[in-house]
NUKOL-907756 format. One record per atom (N, C-alpha, C): x, y, z. Coordinates in pm, whole numbers, plus 50000, padded with zeros to 5 digits. Example, Ala and Ser with C-alpha at 12.3 -4.5 7.8 and 13.67 -1.06 7.14 Angstrom:
513194943150780/512304955050780/513204967050780/512854977550708/513674989450714/512905000350787/
This chain:
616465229283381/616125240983462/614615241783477/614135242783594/612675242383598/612255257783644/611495258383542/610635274283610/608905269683686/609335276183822/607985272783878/606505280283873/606965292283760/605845298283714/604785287083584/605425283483586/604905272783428/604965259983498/605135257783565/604775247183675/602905248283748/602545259883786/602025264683829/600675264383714/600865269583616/600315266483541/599385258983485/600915247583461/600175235583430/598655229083504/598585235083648/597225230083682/596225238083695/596655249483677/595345258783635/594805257383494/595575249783364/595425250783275/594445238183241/594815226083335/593815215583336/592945215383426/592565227483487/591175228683580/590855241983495/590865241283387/590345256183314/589105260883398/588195255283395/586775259183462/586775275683552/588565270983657/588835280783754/588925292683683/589215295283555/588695308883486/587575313883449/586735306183420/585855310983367/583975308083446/584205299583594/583055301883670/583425310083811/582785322483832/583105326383919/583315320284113/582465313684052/582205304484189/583345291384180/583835287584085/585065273984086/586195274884163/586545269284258/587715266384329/589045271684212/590035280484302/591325282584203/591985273884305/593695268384279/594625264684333/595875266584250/596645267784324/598135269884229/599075258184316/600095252884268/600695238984242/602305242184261/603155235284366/604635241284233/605565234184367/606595225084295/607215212984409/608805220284385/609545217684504/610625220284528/611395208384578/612865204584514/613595191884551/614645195384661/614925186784780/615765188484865/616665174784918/617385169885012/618305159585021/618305157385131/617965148785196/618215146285360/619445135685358/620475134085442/621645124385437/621275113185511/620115115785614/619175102085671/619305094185594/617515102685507/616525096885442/617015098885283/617575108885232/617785105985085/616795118485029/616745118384897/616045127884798/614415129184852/614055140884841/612425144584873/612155157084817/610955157984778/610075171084706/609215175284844/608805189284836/607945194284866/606915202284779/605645191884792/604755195284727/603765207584791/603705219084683/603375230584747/602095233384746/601065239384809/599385243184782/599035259984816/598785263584710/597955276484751/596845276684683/595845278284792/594265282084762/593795291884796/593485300784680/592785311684632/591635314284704/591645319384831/590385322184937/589315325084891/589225337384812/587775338684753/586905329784662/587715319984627/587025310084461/586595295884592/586575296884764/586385288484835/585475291184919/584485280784936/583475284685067/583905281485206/583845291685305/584175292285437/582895289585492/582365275785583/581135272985667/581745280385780/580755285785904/580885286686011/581395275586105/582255276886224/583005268586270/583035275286394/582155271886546/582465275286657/582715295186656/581355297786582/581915311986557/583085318286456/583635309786408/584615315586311/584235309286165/585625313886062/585265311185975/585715298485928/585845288185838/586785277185796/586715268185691/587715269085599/587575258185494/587985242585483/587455235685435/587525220785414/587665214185291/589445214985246/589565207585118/589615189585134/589645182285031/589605169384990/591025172484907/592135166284948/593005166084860/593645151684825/593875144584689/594155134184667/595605134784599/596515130584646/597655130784547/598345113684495/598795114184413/599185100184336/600305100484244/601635097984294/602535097984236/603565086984136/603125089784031/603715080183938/604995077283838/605935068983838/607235070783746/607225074883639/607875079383564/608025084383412/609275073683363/609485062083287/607865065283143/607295052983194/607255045283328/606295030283322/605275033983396/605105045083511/603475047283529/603585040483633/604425036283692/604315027583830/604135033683979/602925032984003/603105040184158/603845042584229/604425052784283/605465051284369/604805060884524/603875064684520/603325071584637/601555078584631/600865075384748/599605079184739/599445085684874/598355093584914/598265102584973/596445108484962/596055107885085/594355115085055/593905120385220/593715129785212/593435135885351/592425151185310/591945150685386/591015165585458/591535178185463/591965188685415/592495196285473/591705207585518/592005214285668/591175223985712/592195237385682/591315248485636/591825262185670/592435268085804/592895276185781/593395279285927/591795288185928/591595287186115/590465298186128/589965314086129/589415315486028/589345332186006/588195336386068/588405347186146/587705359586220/586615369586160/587105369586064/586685378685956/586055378285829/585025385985769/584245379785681/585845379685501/586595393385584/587295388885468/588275375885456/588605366685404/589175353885436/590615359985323/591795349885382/592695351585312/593295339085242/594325338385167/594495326185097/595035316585237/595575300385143/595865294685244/596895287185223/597355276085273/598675272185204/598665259085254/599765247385168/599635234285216/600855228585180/601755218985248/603135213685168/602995198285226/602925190985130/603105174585161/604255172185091/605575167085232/606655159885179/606545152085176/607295142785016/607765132984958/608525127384911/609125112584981/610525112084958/610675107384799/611515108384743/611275102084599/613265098084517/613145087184455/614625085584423/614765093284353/616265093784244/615925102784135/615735096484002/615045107983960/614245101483833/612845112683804/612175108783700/611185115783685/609665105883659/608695118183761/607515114383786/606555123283746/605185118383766/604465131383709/603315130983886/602995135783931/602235141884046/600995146784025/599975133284042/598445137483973/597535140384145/597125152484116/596305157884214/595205159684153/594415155384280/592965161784263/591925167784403/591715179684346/591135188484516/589495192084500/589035194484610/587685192984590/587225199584728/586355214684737/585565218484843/584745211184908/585475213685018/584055196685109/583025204785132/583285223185143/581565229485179/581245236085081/581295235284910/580915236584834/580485228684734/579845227284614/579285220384566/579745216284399/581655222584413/582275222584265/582195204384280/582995203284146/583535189984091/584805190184103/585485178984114/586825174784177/587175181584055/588645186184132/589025193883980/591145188983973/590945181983872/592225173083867/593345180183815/594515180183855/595895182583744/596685177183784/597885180883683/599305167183760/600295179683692/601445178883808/602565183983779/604055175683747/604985178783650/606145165283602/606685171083719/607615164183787/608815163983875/609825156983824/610945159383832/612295154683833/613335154283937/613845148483979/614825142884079/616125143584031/616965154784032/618345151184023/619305138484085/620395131184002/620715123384044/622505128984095/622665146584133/623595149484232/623865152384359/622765144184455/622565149284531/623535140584656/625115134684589/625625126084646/627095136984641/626825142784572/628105154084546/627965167784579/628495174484582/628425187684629/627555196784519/626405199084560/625175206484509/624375214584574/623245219584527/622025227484630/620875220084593/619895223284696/618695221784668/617325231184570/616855231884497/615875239484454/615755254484546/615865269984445/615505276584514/614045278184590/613915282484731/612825286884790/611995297884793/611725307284750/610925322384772/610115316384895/610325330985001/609235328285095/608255340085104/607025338485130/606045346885113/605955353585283/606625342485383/606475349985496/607355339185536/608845343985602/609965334585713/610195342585857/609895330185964/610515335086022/611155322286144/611475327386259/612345311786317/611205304186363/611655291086389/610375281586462/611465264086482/610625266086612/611115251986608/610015237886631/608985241086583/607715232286576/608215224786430/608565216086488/609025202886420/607405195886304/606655198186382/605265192386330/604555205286258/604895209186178/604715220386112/605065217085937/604635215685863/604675212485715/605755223185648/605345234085716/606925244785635/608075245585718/608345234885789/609565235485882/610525233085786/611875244685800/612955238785739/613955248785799/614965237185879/616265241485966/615595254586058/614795257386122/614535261786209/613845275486223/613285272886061/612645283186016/611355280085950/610045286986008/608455286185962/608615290785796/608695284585658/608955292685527/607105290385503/606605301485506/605075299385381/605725305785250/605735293085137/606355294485040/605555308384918/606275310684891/605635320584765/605635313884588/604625311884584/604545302884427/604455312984331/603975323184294/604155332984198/605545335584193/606025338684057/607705342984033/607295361383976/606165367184024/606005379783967/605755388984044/606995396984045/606985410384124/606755422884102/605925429084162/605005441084136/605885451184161/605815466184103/606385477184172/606125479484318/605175472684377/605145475984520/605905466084604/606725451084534/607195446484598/608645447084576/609455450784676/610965454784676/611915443884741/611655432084753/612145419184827/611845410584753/613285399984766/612935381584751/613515374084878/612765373884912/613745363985067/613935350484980/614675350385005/615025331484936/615465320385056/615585309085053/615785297985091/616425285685025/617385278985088/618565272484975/619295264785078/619415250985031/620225240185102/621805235485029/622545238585079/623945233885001/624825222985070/624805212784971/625125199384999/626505191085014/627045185885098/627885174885028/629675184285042/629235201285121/630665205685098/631715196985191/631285187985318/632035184285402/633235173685299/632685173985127/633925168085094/635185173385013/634865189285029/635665200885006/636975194385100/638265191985014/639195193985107/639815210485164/639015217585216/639365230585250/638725236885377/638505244685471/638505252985532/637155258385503/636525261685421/635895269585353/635205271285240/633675271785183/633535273885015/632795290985067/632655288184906/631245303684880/630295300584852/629495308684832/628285307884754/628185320484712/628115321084568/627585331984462/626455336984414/626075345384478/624785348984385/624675359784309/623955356584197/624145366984060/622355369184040/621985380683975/620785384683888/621215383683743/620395380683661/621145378183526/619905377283434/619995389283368/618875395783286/618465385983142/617465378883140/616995372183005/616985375782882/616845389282882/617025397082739/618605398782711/619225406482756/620885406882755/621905396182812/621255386482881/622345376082921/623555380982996/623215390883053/624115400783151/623865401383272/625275401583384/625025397483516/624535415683551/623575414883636/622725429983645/623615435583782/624295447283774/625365453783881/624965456584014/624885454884109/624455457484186/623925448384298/623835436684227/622845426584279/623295407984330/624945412684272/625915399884333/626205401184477/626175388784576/626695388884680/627315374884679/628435378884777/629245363684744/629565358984935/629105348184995/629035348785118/630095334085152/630955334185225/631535325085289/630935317585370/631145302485351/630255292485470/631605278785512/631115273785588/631855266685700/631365251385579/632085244985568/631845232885482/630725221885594/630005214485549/629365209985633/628295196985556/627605185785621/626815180585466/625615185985422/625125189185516/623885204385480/624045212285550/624025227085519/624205240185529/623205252585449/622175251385542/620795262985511/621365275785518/620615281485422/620915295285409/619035304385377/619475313685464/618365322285407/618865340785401/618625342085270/619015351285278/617585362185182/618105377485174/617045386085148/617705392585022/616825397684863/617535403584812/616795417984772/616975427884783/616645443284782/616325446384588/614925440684584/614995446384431/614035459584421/614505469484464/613735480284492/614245488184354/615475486984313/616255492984203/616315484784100/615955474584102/615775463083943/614995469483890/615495468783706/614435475983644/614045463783591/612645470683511/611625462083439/612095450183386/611925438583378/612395427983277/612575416083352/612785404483290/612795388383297/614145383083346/614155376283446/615555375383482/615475357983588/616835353083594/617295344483657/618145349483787/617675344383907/618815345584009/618805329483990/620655331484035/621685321484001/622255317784115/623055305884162/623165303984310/624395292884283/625185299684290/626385282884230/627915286784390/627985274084399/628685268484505/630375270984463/631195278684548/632515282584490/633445277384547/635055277384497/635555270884595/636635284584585/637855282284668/638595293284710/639215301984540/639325296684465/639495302184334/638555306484239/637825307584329/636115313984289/635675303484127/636115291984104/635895281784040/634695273084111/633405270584011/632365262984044/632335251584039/631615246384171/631845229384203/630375225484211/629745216684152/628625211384208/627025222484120/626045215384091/625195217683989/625075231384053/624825242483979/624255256984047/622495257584085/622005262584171/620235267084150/619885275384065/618795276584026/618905289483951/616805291183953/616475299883935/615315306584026/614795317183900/613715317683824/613385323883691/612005332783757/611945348783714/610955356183814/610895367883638/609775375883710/609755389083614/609405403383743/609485411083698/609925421083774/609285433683632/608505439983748/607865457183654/608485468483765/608835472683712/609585484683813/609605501383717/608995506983723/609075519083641/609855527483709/610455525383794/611285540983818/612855541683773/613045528383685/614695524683671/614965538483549/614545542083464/614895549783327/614845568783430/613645571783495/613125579883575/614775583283666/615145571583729/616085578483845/617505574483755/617915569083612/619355567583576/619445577283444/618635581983372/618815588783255/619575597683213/619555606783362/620615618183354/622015613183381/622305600983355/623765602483429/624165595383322/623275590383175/623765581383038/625075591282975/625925587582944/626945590982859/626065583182711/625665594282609/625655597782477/626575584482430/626425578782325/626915568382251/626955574482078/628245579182078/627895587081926/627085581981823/627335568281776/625945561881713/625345566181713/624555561281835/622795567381848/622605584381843/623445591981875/623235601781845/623455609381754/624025600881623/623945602881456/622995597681437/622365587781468/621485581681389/620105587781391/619585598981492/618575607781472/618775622481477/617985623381439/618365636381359/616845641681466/617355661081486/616445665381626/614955670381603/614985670281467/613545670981422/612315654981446/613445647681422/612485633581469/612725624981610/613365629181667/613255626681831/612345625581860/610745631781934/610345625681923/609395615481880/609535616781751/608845605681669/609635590181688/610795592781671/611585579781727/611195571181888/611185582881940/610925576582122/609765570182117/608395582382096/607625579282077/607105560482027/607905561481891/607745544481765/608025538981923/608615537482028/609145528182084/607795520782185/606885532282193/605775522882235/605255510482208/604755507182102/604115491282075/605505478982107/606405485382173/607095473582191/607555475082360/606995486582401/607365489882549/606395480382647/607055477282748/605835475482868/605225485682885/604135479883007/603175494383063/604205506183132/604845497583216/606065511583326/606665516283232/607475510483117/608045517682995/607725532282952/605985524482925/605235537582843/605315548482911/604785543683042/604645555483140/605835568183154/607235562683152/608555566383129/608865572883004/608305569282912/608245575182753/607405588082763/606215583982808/605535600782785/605745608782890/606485604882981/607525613183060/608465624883019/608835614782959/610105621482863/610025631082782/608205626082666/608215630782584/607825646082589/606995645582746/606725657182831/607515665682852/608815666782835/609505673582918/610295682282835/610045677482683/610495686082538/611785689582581/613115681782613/614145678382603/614915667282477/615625674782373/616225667682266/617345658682358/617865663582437/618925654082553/618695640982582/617175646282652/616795633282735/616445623382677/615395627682524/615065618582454/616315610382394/617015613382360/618495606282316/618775595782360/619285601782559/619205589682606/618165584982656/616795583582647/615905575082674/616105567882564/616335564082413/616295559482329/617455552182344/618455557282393/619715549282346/619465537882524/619045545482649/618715533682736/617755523982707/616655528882648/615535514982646/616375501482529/617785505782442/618075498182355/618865485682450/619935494782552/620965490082584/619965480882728/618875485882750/617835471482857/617795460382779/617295465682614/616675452582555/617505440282518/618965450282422/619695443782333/621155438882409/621285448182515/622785448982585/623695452682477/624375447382477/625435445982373/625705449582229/624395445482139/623555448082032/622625457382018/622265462782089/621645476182141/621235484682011/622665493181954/622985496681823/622075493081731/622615478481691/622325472981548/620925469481564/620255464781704/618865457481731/617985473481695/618525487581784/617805499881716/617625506681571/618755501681492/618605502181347/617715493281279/617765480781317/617185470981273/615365479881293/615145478681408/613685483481475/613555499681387/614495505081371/614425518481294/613615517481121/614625508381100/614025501580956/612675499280924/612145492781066/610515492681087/610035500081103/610155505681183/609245518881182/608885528581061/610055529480998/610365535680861/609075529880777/609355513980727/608555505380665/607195508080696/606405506780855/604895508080866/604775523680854/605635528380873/604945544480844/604545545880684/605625541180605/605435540180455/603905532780455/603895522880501/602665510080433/601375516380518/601305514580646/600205519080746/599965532080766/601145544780769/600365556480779/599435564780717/598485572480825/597475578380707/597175593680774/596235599280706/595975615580740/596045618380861/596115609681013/595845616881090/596405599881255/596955594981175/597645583081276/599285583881192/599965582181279/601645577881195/601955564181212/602465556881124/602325537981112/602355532381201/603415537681320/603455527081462/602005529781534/601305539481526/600085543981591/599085536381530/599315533781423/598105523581376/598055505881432/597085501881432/596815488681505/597665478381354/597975480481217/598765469181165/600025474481139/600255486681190/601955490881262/602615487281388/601285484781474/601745478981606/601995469481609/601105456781539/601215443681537/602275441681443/602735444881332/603955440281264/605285443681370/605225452481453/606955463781491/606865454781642/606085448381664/605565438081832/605655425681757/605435421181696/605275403581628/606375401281531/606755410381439/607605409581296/606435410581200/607325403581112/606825406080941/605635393580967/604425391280905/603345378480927/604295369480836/604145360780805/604455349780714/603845348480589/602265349380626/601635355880478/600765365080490/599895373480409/599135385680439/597855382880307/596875381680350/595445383980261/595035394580258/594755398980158/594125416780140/593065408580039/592005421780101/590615421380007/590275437680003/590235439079936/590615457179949/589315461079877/588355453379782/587265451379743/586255438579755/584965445079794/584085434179773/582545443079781/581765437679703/580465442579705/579595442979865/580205428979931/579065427080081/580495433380188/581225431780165/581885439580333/583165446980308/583715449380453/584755463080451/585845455980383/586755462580286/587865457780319/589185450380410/589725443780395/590245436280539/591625425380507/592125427080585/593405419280597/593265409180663/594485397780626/593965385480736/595565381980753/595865383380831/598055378680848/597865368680947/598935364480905/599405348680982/600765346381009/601065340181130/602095341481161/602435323881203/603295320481161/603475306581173/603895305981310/604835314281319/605395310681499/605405327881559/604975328981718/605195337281789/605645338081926/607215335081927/607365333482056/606855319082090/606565312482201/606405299282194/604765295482149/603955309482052/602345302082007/602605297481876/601875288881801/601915284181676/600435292381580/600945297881494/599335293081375/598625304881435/598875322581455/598345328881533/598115342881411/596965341481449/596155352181308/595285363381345/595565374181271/595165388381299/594645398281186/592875399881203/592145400481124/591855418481167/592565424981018/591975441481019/590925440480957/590245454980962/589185457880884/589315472080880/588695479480745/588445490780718/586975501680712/586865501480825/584925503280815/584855518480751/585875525980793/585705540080735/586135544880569/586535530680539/586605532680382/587885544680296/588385545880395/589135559180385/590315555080450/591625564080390/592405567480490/593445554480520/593325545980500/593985534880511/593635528780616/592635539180690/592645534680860/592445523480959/592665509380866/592615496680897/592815493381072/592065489181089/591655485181266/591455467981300/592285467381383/592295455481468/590755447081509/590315439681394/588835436081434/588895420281543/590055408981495/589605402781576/591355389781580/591645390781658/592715381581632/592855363281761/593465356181738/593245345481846/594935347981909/595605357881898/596955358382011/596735361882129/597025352082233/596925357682395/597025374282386/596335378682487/596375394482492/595785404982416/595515398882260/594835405182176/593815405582169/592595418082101/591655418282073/590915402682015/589815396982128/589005387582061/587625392781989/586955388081908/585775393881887/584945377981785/583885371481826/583975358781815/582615355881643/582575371881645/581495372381563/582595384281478/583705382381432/584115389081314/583475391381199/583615380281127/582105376981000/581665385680991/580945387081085/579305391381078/579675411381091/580855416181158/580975426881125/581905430680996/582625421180957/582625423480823/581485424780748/580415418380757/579335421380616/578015433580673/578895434580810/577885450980803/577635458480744/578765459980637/578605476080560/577305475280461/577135463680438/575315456580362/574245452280475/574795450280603/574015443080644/572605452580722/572885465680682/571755476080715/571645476780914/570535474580949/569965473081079/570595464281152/571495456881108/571195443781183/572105436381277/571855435381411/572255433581525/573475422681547/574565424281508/575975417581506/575335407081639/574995410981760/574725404381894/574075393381904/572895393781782/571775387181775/572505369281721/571435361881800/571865348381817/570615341281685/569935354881624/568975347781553/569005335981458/570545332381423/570935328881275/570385335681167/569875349281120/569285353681006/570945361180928/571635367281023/573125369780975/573925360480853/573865360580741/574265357780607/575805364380631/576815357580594/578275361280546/578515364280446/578275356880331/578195355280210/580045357480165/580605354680213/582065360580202/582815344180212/584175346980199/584945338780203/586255339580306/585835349580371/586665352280496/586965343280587/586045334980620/586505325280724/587285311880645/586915312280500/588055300080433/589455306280456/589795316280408/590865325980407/591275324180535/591015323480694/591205326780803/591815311980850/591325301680804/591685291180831/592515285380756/592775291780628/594385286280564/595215283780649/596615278080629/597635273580655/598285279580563/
């Protein structure tokens, strides 16, 4: 199963530069497989360039860009060429000083099998350095049997019959959409999808199924199946639109599998991996939750909302927003079921036992982390334990003559990071009130001169900022930090 968000990736991750110089060319990357009964198996290799990270020269009064694009396609595992490619590419011409992104698709026929796709792009009217990445491709070898092609997202479809057009497909202009991440302001997926090989259906007729199917619960999401009848044929395009105006928040697969009259699946399914923030799903269904006696033994109406509340450090942003909604509205009802819905998004099924489980925690950091005037989930090593789990191991220095007290936790695995460590400190000496000084987990507080505010509490005057080298550690914090 290929996700084309992590596809995408991959070449921003080997042109790092594009983060961190304002002026560096960005591009995003991401190939889609299809079947011609001509010609046989082919990718479309996709390009979007990031308008602003590009220089536009003047051009006959307008505006216009000029990439260098090199592509070089090689077998997996002997490395053997199987396709090269190097051309100019111009922007379309902009009017306007504001420029917009741009887009590029070079088809390639390819057997099946797997290759890796080394690009390298380069501003012809700017003055970056070629900036290289390669994306893996794979080639299914069903494209002789009744199957589909790779889903499409389109960022803009509509009909065309300009044959000499790079996003031509069955009679439609697709400018592809490479991001799989949808904003609350966007309420659509137009998709695009080739289904193969039914002309050897002995029947009249197949389907095609499509499902939403939530990553956290592994549950087909209601609302959002359509099941469409098609004429058997050896390719048969489809474009269709799906209304996620009512999807709530969360990680999900649309699914695309080929049916036959006994609604039994024939032939590999597509399947299409996106995330979706939507805050109004808890907002417009809350009042209509039927109570689950469980959950509504299991709190008691004096701690409502202290319970809802704990549910922050593990909420998204639209979540939160929905939580102090709630918590606004000083309803023991609502909070109930806001508690018992945010379980049955996360856990589905397990809902119950996953909120006891998480109950237990909360319990635990309030005991260990709370203090005079924060309650444990409110503290920064209540958040990070009840969001990460338990660390694997935990360093306390709770005394030392040169600096604050301080914790150092480690977590062997998080989700797919390895070896990811999170350094408190206690500057107020009091209170337990341990604070998040510096950790290396995506998203978290960085701070690259920790050290050195650890041995502040001695270090008098002296300027954490300063590049002087006169800053002494004298500590053993950074041996500690780099354990295993």
């Amino acid at each position: 199963m290929k996700k084309p968000f992590l596809v995408i990736l991959t070449l921003l991750l080997l042109v790092s530069n594009a983060f961190g110089q304002k002026n560096q060319m960005k591009a995003f990357i991401d190939y889609k497989s299809y079947y011609s009964p001509e010609q046989g198996p082919y990718i479309d290799l996709q390009f979007q360039f990031v308008a602003y990270t590009i220089k536009f020269a003047p051009v006959d009064s307008v505006l216009q860009a000029k990439i260098a694009v090199s592509t070089v396609v090689t077998s997996e595992p002997a490395g053997d060429t199987v396709y090269t490619n190097a051309f100019a590419l111009e922007s379309p011409r902009m009017r306007d000083s504001i420029v917009e992104d741009f887009f590029d698709n070079i088809r390639i026929p390819l057997q099946p099998g797997n290759y890796i796709a080394h690009v390298s792009l380069q501003d012809l009217n700017g003055k970056d350095k070629t900036l290289d990445g390669q994306v893996e491709v794979s080639i299914p070898d069903t494209y002789t049997t009744v199957s589909t092609s790779d889903i499409l997202i389109a960022e803009v479809a509509s009909p065309s019959n300009n044959m000499e057009s790079p996003f031509q497909k069955s009679g439609y202009e697709i400018i592809p959409r490479i991001s799989n991440f949808y904003s609350q302001t966007m309420s659509n997926i137009p998709y695009y999808v080739e289904v193969y090989n039914t002309n050897q259906i002995q029947d009249s007729s197949f389907g095609l199924r499509q499902q939403i199917v939530s990553t956290q619960t592994n549950q087909i999401m209601p609302g959002f199946s359509r099941f469409t009848k098609l004429k058997p044929s050896p390719v048969v395009p489809i474009l269709r639109n799906i209304d996620i105006s009512k999807l709530p928040s969360g990680s999900y697969h649309l699914t695309l599998e080929v049916i036959d009259r006994n609604s039994k699946t024939i032939g590999k399914a597509a399947d299409y991996f996106f995330e979706r923030i939507n805050d109004i799903e808890l907002a417009e269904n809350v009042e209509e939750i039927i109570l689950d006696p469980n959950f509504q033994t299991s709190i008691t109406d004096d701690s409502l909302n202290y319970y809802l509340a704990s549910l922050i450090p593990i909420a998204r942003p639209a979540e939160v927003k929905s939580i102090m909604k709630t918590l606004k509205a000083k309803s023991p009802d609502l909070c109930r079921k806001h508690i018992q819905q945010f379980w049955v998004q996360t856990a589905g099924a397990e809902a119950y036992n996953k909120w006891l489980t998480y109950k237990k925690n909360v319990q635990l950091v309030e005991k260990n982390y709370g203090n005079n005037f924060q309650d444990g989930f409110e503290t920064d090593r209540g958040r990070v334990y009840l969001q990460y789990g338990q660390p694997n191991t935990i360093i306390v220095r709770e005394t030392s003559p040169a600096e604050y007290p301080y914790e150092i936790w480690h977590y062997y695995k998080i989700k797919t990071f390895s070896n990811k460590r999170f350094v408190f400190y206690n500057p107020d000496l009091v209170n337990n009130a341990y604070r998040l000084l510096h950790s290396d987990m995506v998203g978290e507080q960085q701070n690259y001169k920790w050290q050195e505010m650890l041995v502040k509490r001695n270090a008098g005057s002296t300027n954490v900022d300063s590049n002087s080298g006169n800053n002494q550690y004298g500590t053993n914090s950074g041996y500690y930090y780099k354990q295993d």
